[in-house]
N, C-alpha and C positions, 0 to 999 in steps of 0.2 A: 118908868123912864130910865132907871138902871141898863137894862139890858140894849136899849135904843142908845145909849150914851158909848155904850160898849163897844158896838157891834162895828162903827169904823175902824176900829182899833186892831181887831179881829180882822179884817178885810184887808190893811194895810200889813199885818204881819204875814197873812199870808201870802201876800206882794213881796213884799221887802222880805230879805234874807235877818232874819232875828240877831241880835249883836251876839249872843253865843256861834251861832252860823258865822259868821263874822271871824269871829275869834280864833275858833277852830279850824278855820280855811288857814287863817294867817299861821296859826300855827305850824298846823301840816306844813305850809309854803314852805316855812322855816327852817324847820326839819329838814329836808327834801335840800335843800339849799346847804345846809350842813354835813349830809350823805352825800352829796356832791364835792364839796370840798374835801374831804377825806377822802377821794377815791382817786 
């Protein structure tokens, strides 16, 4: 039953952009928005 409990889980992550992915976008965004204003 483990692995039957899991597997939505697994199907919705690789839907869904993972909160690191998340993170890392914003980041970058951020970035990118900071080398903008310095230029």
């Amino acid at each position: 039953f483990g692995a039957y409990d899991l597997s939505p889980v697994i199907v919705l992550e690789k839907i869904l952009p993972t909160r690191y992915e998340i993170i890392a976008k914003s980041e970058i965004y951020y970035d990118v928005k900071e080398v903008i204003k310095r230029t």
